[in-house]
KEKOLLO-59476 format. One record per atom (N, C-alpha, C): residue in three letters; x, y negated, z. Coordinates in steps of 0.2 Angstrom, whole numbers, padded with zeros to 4 digits, always signed. Example, Ala and Ser with C-alpha at 12.3 -4.5 7.8 and 13.67 -1.06 7.14 Angstrom:
! KEKOLLO-59476
ALA+0066+0028+0039
ALA+0062+0022+0039
ALA+0066+0016+0039
SER+0064+0011+0035
SER+0068+0005+0036
SER+0064+0000+0039
//
This chain:
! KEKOLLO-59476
UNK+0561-0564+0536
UNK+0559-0571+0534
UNK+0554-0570+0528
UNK+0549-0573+0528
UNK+0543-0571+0523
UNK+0541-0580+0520
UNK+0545-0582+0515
UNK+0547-0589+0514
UNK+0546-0590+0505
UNK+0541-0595+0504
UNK+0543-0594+0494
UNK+0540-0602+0493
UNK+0544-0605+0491
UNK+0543-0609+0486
UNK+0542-0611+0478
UNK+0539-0612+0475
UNK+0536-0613+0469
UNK+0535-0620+0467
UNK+0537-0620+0459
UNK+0534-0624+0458
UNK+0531-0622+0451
UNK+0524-0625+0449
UNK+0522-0623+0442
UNK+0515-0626+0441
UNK+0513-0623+0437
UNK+0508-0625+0433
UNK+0499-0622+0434
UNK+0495-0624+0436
UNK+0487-0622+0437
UNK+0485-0620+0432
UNK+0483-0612+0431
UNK+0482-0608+0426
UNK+0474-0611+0427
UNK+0470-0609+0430
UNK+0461-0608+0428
UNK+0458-0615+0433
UNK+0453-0615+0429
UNK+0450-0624+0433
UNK+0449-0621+0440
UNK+0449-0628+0445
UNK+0448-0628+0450
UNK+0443-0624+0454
UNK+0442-0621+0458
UNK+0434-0617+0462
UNK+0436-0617+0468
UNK+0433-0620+0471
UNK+0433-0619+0480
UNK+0427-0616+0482
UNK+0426-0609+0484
UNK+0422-0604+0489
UNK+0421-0605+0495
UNK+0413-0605+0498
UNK+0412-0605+0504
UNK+0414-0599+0505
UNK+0417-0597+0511
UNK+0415-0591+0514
UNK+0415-0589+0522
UNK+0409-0591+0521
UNK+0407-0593+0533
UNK+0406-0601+0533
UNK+0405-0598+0538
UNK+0403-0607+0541
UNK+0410-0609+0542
UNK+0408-0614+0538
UNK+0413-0619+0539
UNK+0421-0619+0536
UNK+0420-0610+0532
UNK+0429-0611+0529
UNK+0427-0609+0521
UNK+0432-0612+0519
UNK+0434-0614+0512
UNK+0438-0611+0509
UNK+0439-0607+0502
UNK+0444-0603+0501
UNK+0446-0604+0493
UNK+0452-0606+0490
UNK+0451-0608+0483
UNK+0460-0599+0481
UNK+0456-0598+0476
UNK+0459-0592+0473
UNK+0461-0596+0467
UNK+0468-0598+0464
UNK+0468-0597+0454
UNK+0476-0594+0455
UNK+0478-0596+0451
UNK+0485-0593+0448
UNK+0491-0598+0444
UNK+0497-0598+0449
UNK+0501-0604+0445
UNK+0507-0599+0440
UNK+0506-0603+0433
UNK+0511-0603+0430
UNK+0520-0604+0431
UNK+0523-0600+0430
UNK+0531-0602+0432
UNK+0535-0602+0426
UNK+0536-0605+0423
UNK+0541-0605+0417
UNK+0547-0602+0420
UNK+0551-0596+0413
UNK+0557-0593+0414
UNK+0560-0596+0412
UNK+0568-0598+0415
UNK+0572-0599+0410
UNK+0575-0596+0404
UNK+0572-0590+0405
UNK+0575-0585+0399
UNK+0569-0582+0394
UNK+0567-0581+0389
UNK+0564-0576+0386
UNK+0563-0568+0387
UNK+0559-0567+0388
UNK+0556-0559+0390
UNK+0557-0556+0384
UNK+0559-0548+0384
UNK+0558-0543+0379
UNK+0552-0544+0376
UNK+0546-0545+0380
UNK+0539-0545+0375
UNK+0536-0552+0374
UNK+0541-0559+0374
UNK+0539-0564+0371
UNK+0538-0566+0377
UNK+0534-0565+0384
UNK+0531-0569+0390
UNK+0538-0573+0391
UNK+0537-0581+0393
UNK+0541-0585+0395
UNK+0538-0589+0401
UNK+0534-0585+0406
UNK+0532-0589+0413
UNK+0530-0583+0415
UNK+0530-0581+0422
UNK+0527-0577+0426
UNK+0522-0580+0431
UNK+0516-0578+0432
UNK+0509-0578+0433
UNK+0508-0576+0440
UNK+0509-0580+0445
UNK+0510-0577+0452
UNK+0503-0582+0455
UNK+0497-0574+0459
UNK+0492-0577+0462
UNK+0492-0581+0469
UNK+0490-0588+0468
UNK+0490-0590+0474
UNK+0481-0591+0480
UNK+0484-0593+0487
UNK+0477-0591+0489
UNK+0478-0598+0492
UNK+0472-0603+0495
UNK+0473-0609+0499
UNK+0467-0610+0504
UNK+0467-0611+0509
UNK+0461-0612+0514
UNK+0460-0618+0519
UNK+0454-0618+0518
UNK+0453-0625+0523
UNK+0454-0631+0519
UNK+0457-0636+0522
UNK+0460-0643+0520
UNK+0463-0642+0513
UNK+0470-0637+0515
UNK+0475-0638+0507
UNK+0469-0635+0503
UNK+0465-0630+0501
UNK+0460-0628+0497
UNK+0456-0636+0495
UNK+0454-0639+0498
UNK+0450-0645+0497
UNK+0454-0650+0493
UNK+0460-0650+0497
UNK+0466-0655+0493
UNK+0467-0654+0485
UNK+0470-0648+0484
UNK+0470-0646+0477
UNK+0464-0645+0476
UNK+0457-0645+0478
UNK+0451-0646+0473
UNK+0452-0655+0469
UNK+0452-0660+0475
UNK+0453-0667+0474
UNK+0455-0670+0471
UNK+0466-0666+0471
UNK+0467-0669+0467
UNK+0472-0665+0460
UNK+0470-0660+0459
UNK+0472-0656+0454
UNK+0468-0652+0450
UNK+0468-0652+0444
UNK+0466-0649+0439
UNK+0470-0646+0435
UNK+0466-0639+0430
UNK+0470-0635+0427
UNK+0477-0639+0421
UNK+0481-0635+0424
UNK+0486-0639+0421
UNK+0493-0642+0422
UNK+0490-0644+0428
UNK+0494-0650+0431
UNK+0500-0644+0437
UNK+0505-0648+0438
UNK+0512-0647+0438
UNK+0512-0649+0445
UNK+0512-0641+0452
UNK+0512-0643+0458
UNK+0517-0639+0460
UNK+0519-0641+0467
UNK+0524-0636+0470
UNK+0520-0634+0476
UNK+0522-0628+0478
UNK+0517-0625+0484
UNK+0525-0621+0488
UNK+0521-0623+0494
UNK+0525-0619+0498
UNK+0522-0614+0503
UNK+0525-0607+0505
UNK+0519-0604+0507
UNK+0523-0597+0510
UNK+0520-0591+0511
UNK+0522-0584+0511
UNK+0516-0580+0506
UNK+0521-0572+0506
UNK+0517-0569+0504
UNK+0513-0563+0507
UNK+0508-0563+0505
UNK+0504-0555+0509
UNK+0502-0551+0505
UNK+0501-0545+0504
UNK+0498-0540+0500
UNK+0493-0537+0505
UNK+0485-0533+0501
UNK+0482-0533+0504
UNK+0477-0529+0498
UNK+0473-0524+0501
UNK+0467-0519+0496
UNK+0461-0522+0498
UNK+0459-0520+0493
UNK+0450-0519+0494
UNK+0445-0514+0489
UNK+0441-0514+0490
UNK+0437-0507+0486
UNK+0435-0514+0479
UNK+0436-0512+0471
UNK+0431-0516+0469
UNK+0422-0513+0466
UNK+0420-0516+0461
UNK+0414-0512+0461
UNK+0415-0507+0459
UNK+0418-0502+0455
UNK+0418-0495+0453
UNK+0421-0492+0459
UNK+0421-0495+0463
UNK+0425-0491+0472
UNK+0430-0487+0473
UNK+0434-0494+0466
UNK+0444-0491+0466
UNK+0446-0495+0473
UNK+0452-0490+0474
UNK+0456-0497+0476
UNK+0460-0499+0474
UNK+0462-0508+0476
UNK+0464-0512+0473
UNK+0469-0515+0477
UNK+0475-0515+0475
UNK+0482-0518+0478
UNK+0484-0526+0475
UNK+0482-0529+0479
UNK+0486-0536+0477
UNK+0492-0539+0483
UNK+0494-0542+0477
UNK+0500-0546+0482
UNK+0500-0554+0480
UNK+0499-0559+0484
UNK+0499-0565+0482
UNK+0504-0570+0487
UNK+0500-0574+0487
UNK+0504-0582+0490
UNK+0499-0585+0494
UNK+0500-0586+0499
UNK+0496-0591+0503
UNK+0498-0597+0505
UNK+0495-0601+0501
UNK+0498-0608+0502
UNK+0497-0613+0508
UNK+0504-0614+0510
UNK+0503-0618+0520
UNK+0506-0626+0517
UNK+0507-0626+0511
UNK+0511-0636+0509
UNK+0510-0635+0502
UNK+0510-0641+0500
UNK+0508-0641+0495
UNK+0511-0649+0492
UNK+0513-0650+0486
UNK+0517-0657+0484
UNK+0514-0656+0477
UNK+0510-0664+0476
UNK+0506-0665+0470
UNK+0513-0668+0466
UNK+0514-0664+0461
UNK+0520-0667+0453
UNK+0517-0670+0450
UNK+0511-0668+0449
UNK+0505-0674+0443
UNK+0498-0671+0444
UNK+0498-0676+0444
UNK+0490-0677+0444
UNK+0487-0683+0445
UNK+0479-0682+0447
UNK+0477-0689+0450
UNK+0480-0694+0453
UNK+0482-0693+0457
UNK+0488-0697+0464
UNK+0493-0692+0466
UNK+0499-0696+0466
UNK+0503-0694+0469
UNK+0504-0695+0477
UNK+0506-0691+0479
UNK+0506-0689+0486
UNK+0512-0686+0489
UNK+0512-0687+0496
UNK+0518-0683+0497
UNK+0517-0675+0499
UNK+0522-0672+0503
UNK+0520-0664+0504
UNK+0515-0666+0509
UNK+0511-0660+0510
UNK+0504-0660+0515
UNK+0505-0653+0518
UNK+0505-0653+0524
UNK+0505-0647+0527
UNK+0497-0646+0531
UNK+0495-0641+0533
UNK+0490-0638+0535
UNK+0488-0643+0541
UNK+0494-0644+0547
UNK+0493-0647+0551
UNK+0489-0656+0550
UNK+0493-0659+0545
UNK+0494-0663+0542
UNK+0487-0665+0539
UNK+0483-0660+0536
UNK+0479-0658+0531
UNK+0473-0662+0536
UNK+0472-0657+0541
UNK+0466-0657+0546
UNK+0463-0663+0547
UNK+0470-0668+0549
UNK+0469-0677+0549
UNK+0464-0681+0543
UNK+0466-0678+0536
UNK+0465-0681+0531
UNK+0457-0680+0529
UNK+0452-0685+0529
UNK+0446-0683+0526
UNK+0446-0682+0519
UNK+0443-0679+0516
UNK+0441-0676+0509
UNK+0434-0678+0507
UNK+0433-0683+0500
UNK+0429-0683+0499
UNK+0426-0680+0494
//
């Protein structure tokens, strides 16, 4: 089972990427607050998430940095060469639902299925 729910906080402002006709791709990073204090002071862990299509458009809409979302999703790991032509190992989150805590409008959960119906302006 490859299952994570989260809830937290949008670390860097909003970007939605074209990439191809017609798809859409938003990269940033949600904040998790620990319940405990870390040895080096860190008291949230910093987990990358990825969102495409609709949910990428939807958190463009109605979220901005800052605001306090739950995401529901799996994880994948995955390389790529960067420009000094390392490779580079990430492991992130891809978001399939998504529940706005604050922001512009509250809403309920939205799933990808769900999403498709919804116009975005």
């Amino acid at each position: 089972m490859n299952q994570l729910n989260l809830i937290g906080r949008i670390v860097r402002e909003i970007e939605v990427k074209e990439v191809g006709e017609a798809k859409v791709v938003l990269n940033n990073t949600i904040a998790i607050k620990r319940k405990f204090k870390h040895d080096q002071g860190q008291q949230a862990d910093f987990i990358p998430i990825v969102a495409w299509g609709q949910i990428a458009k939807l958190i463009q809409s109605y979220c901005e940095k800052g605001d306090l979302i739950g995401v529901t999703g799996y994880i994948q790991s995955r390389t790529y060469q960067n420009k000094e032509e390392e490779t580079v190992f990430v492991v992130e989150m891809v978001v399939t639902e998504i529940d706005f805590l604050q922001g512009r409008k509250n809403t309920s959960t939205i799933s990808n299925d769900e999403a498709e119906q919804i116009t975005v302006y």
